[in-house]
Backbone as CSV, one residue per row, in Angstrom:
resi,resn,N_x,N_y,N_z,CA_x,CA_y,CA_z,C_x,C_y,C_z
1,UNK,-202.705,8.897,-150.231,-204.100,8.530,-150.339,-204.963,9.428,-149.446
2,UNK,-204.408,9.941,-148.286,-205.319,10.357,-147.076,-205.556,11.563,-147.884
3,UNK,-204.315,12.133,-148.715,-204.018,13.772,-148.633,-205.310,14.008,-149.822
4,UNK,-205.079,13.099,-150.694,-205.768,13.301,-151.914,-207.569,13.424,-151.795
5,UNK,-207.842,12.307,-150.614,-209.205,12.570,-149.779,-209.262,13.459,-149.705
6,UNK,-208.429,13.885,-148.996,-208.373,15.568,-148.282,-208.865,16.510,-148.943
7,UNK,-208.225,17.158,-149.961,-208.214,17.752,-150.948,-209.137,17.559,-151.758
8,UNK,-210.160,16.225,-152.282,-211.002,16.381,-152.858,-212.252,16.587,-152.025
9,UNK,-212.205,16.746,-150.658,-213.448,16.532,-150.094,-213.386,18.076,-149.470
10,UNK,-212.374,19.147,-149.596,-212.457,20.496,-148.821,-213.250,21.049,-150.514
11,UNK,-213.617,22.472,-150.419,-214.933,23.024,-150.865,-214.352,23.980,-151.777
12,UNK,-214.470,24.478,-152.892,-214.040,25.805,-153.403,-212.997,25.612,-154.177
13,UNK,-212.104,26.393,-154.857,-210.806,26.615,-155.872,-209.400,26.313,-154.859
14,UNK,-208.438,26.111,-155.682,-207.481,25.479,-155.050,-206.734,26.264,-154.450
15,UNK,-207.029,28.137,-154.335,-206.110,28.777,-153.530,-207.204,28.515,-152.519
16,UNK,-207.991,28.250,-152.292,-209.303,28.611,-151.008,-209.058,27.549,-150.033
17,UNK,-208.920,26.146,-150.968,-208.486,24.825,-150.374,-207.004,24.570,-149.300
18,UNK,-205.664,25.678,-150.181,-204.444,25.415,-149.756,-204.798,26.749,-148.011
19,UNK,-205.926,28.003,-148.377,-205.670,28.236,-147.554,-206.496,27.764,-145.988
20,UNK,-207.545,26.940,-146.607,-208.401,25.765,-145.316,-207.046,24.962,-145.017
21,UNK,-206.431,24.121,-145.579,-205.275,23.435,-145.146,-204.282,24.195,-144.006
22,UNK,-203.479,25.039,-144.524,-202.788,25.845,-143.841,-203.163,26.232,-143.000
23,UNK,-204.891,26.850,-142.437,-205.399,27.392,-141.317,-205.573,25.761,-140.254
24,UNK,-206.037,25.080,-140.997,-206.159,23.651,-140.290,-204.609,23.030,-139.806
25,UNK,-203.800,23.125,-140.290,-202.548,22.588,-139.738,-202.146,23.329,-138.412
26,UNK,-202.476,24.902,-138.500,-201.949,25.753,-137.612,-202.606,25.436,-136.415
27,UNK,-203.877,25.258,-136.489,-204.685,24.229,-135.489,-204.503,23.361,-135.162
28,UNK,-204.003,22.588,-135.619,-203.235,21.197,-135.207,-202.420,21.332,-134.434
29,UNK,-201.208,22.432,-134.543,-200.018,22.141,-134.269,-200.441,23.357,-132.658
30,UNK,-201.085,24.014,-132.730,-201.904,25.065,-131.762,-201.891,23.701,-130.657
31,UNK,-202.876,22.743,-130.972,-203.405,21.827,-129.867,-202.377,21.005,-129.589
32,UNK,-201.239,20.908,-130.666,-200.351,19.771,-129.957,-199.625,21.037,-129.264
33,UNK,-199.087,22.441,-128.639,-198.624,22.251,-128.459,-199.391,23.019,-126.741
34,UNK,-200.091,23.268,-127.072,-200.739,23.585,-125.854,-201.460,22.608,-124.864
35,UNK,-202.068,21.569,-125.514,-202.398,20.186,-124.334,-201.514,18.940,-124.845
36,UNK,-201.475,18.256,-125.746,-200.435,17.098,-126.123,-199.340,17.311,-125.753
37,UNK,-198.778,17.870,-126.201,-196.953,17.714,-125.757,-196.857,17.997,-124.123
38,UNK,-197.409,19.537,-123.361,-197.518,19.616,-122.336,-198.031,17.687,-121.186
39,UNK,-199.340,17.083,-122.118,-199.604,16.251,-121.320,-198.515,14.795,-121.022
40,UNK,-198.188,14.842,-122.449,-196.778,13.735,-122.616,-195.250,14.386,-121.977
41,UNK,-195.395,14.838,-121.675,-193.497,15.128,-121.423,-193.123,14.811,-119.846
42,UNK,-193.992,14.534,-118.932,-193.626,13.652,-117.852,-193.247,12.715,-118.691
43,UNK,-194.024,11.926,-119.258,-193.338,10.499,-119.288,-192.417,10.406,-120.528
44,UNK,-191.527,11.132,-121.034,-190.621,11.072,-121.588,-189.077,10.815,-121.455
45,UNK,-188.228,10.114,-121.785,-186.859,10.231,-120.639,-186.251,11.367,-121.263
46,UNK,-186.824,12.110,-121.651,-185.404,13.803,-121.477,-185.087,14.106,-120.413
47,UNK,-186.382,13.996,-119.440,-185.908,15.057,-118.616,-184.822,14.467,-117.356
48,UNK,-184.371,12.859,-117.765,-183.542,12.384,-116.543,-182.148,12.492,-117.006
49,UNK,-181.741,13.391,-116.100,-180.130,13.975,-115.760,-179.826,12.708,-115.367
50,UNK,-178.346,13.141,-115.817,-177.458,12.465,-114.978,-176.574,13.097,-114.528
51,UNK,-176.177,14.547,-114.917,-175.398,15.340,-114.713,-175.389,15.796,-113.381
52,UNK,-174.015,15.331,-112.430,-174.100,16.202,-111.127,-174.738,15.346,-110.240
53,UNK,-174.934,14.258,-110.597,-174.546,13.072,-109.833,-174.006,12.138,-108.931
């Protein structure tokens, strides 16, 4: 349902659309990985060893 929003509400022919999508995801995944993931991974339990203990 979201995607189909999506897609009818971006502008132009459907190669113009797939390539707004694709530039928009790369952005997405840009910000998760440069402030989100960086801000979450303290509080994650990966990083507790037990090894050497």
């Amino acid at each position: 349902m979201m995607y189909g929003w999506l897609w009818r509400r971006l502008p132009g022919p459907a190669p113009v659309r797939v390539v707004i999508l694709a530039l928009a995801a790369v952005a997405v995944l840009a910000v998760c990985f440069q402030w989100v993931f960086p801000a979450v991974a303290p509080y994650m339990p990966f990083s507790d060893t037990t090894v050497g203990e």
